[in-house]
C-alpha positions as protocol buffer text, in pm:
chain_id: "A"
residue {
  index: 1
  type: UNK
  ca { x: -2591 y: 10336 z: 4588 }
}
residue {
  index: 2
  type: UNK
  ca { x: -2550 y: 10197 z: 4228 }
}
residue {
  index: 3
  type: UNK
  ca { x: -2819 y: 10022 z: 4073 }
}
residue {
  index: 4
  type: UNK
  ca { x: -2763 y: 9752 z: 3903 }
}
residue {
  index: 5
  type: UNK
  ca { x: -3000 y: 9656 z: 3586 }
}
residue {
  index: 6
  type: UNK
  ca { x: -3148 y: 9367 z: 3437 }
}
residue {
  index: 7
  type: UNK
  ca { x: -3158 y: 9294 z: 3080 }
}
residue {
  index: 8
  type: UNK
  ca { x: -3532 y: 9379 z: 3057 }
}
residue {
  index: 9
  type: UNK
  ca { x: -3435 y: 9710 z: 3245 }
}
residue {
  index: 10
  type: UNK
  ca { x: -3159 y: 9783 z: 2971 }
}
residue {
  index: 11
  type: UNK
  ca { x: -3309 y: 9716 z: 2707 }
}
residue {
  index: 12
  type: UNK
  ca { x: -3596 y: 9980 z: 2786 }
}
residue {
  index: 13
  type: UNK
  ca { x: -3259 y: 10225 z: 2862 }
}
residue {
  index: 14
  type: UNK
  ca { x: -3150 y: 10129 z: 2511 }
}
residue {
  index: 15
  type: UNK
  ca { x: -3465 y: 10175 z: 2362 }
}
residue {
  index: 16
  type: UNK
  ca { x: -3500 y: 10512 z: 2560 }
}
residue {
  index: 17
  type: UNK
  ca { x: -3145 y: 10621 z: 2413 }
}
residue {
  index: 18
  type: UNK
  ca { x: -3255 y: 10530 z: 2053 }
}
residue {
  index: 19
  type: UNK
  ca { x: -3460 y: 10787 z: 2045 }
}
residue {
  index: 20
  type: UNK
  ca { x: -3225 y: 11014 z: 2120 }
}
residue {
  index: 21
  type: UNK
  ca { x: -3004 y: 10909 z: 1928 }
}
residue {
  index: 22
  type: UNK
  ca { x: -3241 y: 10940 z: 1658 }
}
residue {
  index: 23
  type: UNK
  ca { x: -3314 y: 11303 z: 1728 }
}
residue {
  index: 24
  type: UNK
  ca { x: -2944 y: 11417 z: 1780 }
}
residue {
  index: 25
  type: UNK
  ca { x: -2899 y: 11310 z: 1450 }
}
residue {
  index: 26
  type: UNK
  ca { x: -3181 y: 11507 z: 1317 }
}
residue {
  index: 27
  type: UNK
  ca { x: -3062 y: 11766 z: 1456 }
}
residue {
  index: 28
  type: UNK
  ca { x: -2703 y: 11747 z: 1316 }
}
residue {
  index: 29
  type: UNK
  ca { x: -2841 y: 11818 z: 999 }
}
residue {
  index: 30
  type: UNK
  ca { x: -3006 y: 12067 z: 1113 }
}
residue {
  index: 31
  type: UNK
  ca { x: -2726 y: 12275 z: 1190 }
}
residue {
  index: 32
  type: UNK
  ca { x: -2611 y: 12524 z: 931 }
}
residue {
  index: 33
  type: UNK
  ca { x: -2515 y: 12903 z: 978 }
}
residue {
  index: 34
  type: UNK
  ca { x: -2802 y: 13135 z: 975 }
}
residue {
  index: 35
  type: UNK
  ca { x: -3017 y: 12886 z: 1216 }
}
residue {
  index: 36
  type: UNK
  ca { x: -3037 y: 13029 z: 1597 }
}
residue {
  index: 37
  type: UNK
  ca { x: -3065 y: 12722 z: 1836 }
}
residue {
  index: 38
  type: UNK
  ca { x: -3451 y: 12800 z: 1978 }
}
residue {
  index: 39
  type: UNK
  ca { x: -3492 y: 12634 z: 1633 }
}
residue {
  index: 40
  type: UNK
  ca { x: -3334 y: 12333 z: 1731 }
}
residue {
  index: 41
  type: UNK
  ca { x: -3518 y: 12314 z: 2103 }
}
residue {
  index: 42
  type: UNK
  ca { x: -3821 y: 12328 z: 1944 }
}
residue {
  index: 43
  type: UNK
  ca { x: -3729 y: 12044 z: 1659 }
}
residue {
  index: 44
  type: UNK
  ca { x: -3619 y: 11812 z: 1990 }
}
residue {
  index: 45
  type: UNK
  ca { x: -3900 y: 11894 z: 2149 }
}
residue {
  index: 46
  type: UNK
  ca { x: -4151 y: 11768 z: 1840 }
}
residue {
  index: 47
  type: UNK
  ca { x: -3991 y: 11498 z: 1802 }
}
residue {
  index: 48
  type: UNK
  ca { x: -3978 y: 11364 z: 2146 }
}
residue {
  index: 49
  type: UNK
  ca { x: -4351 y: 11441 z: 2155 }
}
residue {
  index: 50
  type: UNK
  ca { x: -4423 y: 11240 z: 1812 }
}
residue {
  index: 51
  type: UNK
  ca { x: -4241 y: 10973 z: 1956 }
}
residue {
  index: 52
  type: UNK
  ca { x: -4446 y: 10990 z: 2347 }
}
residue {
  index: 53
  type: UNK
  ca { x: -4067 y: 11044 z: 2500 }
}
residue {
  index: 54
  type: UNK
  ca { x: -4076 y: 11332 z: 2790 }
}
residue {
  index: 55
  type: UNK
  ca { x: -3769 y: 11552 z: 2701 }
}
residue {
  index: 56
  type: UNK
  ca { x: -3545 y: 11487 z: 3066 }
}
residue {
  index: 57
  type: UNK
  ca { x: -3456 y: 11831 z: 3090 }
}
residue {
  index: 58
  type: UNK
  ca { x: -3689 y: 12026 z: 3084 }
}
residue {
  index: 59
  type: UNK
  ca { x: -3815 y: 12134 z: 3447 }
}
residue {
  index: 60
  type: UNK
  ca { x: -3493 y: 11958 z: 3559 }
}
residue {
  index: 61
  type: UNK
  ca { x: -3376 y: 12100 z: 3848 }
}
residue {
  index: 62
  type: UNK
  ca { x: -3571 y: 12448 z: 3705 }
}
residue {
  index: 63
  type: UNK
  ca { x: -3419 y: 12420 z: 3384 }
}
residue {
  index: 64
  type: UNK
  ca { x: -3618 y: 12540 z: 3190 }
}
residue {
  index: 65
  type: UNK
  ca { x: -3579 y: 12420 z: 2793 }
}
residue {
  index: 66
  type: UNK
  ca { x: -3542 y: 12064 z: 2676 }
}
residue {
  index: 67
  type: UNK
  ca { x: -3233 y: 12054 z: 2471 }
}
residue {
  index: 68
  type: UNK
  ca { x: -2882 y: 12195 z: 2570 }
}
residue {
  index: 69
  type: UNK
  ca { x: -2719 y: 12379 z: 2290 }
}
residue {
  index: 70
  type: UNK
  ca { x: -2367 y: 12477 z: 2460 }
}
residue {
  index: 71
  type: UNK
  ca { x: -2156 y: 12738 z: 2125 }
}
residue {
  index: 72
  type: UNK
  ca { x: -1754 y: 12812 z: 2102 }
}
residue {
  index: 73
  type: UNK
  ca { x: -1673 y: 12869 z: 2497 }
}
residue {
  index: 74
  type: UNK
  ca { x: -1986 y: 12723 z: 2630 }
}
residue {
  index: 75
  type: UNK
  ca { x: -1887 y: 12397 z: 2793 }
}
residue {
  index: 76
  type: UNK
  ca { x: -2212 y: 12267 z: 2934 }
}
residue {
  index: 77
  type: UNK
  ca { x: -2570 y: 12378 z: 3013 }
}
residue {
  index: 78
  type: UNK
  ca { x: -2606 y: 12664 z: 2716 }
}
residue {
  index: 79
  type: UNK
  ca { x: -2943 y: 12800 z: 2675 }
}
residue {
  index: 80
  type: UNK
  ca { x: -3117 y: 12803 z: 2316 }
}
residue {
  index: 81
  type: UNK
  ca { x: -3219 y: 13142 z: 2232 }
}
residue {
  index: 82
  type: UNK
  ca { x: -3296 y: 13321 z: 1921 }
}
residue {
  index: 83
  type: UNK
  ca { x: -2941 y: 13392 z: 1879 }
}
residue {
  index: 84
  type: UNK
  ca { x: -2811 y: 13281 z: 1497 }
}
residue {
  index: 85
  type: UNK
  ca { x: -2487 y: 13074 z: 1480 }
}
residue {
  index: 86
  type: UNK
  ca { x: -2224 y: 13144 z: 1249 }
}
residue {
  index: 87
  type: UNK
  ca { x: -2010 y: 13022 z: 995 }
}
residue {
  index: 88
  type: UNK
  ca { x: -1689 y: 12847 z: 1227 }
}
residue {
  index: 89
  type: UNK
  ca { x: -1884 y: 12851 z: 1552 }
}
residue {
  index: 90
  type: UNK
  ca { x: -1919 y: 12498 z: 1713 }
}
residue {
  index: 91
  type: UNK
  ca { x: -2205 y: 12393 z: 1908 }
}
residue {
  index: 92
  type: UNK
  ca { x: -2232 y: 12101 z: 2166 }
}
residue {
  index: 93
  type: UNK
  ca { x: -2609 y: 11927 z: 2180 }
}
residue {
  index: 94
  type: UNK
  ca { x: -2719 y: 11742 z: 2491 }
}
residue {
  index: 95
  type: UNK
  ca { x: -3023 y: 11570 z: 2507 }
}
residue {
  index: 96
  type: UNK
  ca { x: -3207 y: 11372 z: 2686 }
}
residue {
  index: 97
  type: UNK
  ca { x: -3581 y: 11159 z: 2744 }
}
residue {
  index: 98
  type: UNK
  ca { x: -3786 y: 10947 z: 2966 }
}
residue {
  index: 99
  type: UNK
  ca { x: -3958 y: 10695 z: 2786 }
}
residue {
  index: 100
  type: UNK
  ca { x: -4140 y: 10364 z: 2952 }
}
residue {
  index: 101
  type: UNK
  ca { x: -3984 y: 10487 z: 3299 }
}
residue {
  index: 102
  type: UNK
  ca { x: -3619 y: 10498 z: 3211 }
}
residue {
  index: 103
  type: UNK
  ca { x: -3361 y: 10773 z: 3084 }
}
residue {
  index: 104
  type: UNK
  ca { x: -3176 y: 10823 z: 2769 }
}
residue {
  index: 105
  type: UNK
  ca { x: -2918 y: 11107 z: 2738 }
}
residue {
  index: 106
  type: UNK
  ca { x: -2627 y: 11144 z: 2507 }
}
residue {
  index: 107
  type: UNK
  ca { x: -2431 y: 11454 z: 2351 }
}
residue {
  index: 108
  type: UNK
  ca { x: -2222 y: 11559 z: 2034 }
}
residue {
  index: 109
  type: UNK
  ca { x: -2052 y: 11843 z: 1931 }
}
residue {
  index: 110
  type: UNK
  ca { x: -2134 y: 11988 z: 1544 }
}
residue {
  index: 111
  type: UNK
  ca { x: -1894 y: 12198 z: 1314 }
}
residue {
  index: 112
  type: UNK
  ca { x: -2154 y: 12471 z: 1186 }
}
residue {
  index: 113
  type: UNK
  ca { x: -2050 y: 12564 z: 820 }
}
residue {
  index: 114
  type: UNK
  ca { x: -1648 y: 12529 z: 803 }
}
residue {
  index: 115
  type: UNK
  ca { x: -1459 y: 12570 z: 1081 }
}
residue {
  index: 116
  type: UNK
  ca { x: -1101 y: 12603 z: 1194 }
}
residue {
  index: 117
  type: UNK
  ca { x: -893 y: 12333 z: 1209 }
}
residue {
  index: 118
  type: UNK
  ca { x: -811 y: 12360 z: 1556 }
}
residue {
  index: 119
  type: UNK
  ca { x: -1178 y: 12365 z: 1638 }
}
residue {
  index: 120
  type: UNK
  ca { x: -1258 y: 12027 z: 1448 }
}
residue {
  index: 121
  type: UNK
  ca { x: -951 y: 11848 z: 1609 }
}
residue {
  index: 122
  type: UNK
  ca { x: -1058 y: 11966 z: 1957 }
}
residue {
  index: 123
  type: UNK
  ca { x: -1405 y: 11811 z: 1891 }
}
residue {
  index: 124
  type: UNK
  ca { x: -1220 y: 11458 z: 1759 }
}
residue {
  index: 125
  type: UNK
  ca { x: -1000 y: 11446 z: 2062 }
}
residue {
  index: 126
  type: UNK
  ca { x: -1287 y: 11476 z: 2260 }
}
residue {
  index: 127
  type: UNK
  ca { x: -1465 y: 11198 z: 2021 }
}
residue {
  index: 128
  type: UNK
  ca { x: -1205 y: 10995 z: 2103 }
}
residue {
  index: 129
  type: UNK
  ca { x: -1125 y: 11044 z: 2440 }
}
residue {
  index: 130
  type: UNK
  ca { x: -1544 y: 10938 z: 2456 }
}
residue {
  index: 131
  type: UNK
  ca { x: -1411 y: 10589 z: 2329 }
}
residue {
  index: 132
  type: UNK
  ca { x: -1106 y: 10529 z: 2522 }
}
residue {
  index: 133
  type: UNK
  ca { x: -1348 y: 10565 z: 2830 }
}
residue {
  index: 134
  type: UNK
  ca { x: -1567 y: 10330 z: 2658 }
}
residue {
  index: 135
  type: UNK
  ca { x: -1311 y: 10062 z: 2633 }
}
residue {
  index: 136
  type: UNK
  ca { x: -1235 y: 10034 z: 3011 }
}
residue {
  index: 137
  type: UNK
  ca { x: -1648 y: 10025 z: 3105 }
}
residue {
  index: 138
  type: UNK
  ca { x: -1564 y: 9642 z: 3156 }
}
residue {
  index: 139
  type: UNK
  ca { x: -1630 y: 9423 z: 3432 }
}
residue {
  index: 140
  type: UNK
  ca { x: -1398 y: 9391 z: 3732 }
}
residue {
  index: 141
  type: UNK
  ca { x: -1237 y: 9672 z: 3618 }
}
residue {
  index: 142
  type: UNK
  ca { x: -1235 y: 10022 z: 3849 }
}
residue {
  index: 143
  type: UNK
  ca { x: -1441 y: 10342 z: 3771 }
}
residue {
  index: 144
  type: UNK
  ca { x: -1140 y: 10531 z: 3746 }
}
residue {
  index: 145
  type: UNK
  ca { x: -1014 y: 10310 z: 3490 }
}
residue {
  index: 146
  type: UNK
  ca { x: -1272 y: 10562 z: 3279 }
}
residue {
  index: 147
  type: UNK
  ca { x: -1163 y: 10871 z: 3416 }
}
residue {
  index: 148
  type: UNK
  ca { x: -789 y: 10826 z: 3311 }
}
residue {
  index: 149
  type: UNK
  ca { x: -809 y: 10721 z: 2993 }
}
residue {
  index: 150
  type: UNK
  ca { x: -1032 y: 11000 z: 2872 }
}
residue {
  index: 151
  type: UNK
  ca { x: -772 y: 11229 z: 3052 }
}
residue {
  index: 152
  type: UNK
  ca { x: -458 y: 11045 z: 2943 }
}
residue {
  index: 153
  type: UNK
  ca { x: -597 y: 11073 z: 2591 }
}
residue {
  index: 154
  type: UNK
  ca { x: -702 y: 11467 z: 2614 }
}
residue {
  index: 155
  type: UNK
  ca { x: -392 y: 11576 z: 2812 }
}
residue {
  index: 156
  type: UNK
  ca { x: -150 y: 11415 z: 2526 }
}
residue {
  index: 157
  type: UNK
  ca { x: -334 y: 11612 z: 2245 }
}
residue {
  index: 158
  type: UNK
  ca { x: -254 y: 11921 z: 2471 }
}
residue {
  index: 159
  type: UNK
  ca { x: -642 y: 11990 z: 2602 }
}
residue {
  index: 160
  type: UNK
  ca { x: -785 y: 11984 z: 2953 }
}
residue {
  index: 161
  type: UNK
  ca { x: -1054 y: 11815 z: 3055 }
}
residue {
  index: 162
  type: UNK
  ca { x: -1339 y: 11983 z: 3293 }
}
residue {
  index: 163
  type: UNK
  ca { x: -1306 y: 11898 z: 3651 }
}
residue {
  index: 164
  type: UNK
  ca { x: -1641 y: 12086 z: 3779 }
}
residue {
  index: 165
  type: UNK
  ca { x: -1862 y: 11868 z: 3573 }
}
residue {
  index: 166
  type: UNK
  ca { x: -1887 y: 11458 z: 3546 }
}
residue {
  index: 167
  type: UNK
  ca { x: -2050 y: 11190 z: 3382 }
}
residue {
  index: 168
  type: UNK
  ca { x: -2340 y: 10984 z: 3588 }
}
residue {
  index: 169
  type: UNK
  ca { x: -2502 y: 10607 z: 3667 }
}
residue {
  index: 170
  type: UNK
  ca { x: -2835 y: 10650 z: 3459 }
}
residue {
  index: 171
  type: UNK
  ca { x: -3213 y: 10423 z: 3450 }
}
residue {
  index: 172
  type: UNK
  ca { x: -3487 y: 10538 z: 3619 }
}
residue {
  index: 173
  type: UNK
  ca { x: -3331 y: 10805 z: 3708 }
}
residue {
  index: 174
  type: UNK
  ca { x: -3160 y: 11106 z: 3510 }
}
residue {
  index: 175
  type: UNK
  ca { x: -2857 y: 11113 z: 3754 }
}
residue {
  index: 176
  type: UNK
  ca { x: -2785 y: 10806 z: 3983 }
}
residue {
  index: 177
  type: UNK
  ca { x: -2465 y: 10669 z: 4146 }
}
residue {
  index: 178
  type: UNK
  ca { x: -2196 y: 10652 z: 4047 }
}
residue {
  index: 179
  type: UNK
  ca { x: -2058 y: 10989 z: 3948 }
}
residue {
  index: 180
  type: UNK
  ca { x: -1806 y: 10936 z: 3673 }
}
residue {
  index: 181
  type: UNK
  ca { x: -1524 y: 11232 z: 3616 }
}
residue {
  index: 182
  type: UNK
  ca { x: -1309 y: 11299 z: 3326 }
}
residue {
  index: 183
  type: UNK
  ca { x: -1000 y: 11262 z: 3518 }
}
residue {
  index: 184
  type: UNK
  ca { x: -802 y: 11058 z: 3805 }
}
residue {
  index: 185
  type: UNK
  ca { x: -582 y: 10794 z: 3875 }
}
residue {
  index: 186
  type: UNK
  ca { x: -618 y: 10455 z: 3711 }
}
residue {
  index: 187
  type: UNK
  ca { x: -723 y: 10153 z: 3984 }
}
residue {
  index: 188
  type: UNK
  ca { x: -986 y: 10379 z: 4234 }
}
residue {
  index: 189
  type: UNK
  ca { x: -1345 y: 10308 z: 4318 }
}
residue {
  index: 190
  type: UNK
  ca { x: -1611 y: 10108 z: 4282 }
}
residue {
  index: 191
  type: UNK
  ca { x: -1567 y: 9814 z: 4112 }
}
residue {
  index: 192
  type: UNK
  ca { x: -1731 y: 9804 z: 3729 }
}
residue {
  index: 193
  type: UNK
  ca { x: -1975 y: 9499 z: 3752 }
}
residue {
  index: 194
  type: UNK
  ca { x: -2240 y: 9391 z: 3475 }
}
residue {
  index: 195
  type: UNK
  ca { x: -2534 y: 9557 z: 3471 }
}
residue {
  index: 196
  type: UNK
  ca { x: -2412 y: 9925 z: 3524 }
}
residue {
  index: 197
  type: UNK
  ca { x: -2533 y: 10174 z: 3314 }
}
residue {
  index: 198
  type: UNK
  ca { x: -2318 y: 10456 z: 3296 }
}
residue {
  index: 199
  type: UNK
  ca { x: -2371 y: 10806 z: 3027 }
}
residue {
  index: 200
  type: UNK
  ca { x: -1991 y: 10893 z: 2987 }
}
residue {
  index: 201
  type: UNK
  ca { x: -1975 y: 11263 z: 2862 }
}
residue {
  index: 202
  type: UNK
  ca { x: -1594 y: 11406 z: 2812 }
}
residue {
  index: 203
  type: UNK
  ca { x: -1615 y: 11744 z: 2854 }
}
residue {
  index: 204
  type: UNK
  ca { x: -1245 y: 11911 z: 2717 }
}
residue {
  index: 205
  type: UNK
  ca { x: -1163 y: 12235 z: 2681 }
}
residue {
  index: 206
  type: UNK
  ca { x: -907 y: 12420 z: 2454 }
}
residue {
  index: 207
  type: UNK
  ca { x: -717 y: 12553 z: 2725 }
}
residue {
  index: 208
  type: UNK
  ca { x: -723 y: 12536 z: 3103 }
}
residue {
  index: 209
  type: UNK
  ca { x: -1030 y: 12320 z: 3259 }
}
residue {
  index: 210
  type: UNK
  ca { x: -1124 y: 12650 z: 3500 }
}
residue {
  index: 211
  type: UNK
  ca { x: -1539 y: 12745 z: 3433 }
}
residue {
  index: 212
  type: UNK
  ca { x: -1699 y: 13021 z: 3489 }
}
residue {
  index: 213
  type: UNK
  ca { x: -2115 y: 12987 z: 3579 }
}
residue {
  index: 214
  type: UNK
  ca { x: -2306 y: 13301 z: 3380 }
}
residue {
  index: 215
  type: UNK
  ca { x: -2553 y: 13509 z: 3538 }
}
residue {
  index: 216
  type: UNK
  ca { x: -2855 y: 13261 z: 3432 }
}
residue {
  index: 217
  type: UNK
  ca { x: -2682 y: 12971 z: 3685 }
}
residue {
  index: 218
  type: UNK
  ca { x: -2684 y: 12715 z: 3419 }
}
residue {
  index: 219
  type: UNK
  ca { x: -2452 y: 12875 z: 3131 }
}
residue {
  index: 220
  type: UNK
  ca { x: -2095 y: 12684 z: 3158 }
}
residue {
  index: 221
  type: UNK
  ca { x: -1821 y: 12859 z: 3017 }
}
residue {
  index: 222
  type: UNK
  ca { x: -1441 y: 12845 z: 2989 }
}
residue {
  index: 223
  type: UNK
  ca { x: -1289 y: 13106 z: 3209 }
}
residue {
  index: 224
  type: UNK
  ca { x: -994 y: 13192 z: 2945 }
}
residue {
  index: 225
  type: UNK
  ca { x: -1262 y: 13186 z: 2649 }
}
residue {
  index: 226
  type: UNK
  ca { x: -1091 y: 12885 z: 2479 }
}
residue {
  index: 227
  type: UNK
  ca { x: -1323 y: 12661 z: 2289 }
}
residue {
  index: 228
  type: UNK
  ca { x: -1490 y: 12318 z: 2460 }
}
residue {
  index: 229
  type: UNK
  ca { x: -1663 y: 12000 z: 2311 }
}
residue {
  index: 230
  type: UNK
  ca { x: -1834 y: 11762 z: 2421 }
}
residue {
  index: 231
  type: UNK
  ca { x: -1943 y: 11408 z: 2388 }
}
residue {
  index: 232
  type: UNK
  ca { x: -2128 y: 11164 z: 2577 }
}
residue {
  index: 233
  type: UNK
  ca { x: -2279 y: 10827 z: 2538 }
}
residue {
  index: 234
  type: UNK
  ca { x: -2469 y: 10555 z: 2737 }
}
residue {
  index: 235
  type: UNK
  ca { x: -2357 y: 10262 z: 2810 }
}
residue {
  index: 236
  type: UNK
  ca { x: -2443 y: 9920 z: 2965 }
}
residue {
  index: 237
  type: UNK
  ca { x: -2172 y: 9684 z: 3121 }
}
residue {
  index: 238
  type: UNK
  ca { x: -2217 y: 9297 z: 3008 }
}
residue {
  index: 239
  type: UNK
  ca { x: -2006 y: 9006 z: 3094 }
}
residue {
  index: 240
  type: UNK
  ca { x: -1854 y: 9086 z: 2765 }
}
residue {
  index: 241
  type: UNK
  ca { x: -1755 y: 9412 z: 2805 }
}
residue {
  index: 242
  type: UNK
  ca { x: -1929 y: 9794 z: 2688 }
}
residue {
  index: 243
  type: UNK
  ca { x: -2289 y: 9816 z: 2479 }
}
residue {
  index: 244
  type: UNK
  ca { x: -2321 y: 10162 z: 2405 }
}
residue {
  index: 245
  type: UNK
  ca { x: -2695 y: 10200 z: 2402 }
}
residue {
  index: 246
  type: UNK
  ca { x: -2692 y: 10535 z: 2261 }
}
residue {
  index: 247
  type: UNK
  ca { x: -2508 y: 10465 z: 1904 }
}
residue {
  index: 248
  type: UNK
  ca { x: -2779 y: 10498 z: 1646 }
}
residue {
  index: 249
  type: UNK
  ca { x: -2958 y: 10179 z: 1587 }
}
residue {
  index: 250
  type: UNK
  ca { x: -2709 y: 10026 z: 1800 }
}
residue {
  index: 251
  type: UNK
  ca { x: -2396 y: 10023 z: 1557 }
}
């Protein structure tokens, strides 16, 4: 069933997705070869605490660390761990809080050092493709109205977009109805009214969209070992159209 907000409830979701917003970018800076991302966990964590936000992830389903740091082939889920990233990796950042009873969650993917220049473009395809899905979040438009323009936009750069995984209604709960894939024909179901809030996350890999799930059943990686990015943002539906709620201070 999707749950439709009022303005009171989305304005706690925005204020919820502010402060992650706040620590994602914090942590961008953070990122810099020679760092391993345990380091970064436990910056997301402090920060959630200083700000009394309860990091969504952790204990989620038995996950058990609050940030997702996904590197290279890692498309989703990636555990932190004391290993060090390198010069040219890339790392996808997930996170998420409760805060005042509502969710916040949001993701971007970080060039650590240089990188290659086919690892930067994936990332602003993916950027992009974020966006395009943003611009059909509009009201009496269809939920797969989404879906096809991130994958019309990632399938003409030459990528593929992930299949297993999908983006998700979000308030007072981390995951609520609808689901919202990365791919599908334009026109199909439910109707977008105002009031939805929906955390888009493209997730597009360098090659084919087949995963693989590592021996720790979280770990997403791409079965051919191609690179993946990801983005994702939160986003209310108003009469006029999509408020991303998870843009930094709102611009």
């Amino acid at each position: 069933m999707v749950i439709l907000k009022s303005p009171k409830e989305i304005e706690k979701i925005r204020v919820s997705n502010q402060i992650v917003a706040n620590i994602l970018c914090r942590l961008e800076t953070e990122i810099k070869p020679g760092i391993d991302t345990l380091y970064l966990n436990d910056i997301a964590e402090k920060m959630a605490s200083e700000r009394d936000a309860t990091p969504a992830f952790k204990g989620y389903k038995g996950y058990p660390f609050s940030l997702c740091t996904s590197v290279n082939n890692v498309i989703v889920h990636g555990m932190p761990s004391k290993k060090i990233l390198v010069e040219g990796d890339i790392i996808s950042i997930d996170f998420g809080v409760l805060y005042d009873g509502y969710y916040g969650d949001a993701a971007i993917t970080v060039p650590v050092g240089i990188v290659s220049g086919q690892a930067m473009r994936l990332a602003q395809v993916t950027k992009e493709a974020l966006y395009k899905g943003i611009e059909k979040a509009v009201p009496n438009g269809r939920l797969s109205n989404i879906s096809h323009a991130v994958q019309s936009h990632v399938e003409a750069a030459g990528y593929s977009v992930v299949r297993m995984f999908v983006g998700h209604g979000i308030g007072s709960s981390l995951h609520e109805d609808p689901q919202v894939p990365n791919f599908g024909k334009p026109g199909m179901g439910v109707l977008l009214k105002p009031g939805m809030t929906l955390a888009i996350e493209p997730m597009v890999n360098e090659k084919g969209y087949d995963v693989d799930i590592l021996g720790d059943g979280w770990t997403a990686v791409t079965k051919d070992g191609g690179l993946s990015a990801h983005f994702e943002h939160t986003v209310a539906i108003s009469e006029n159209g999509p408020i991303i709620l998870s843009e930094r201070n709102g611009s």
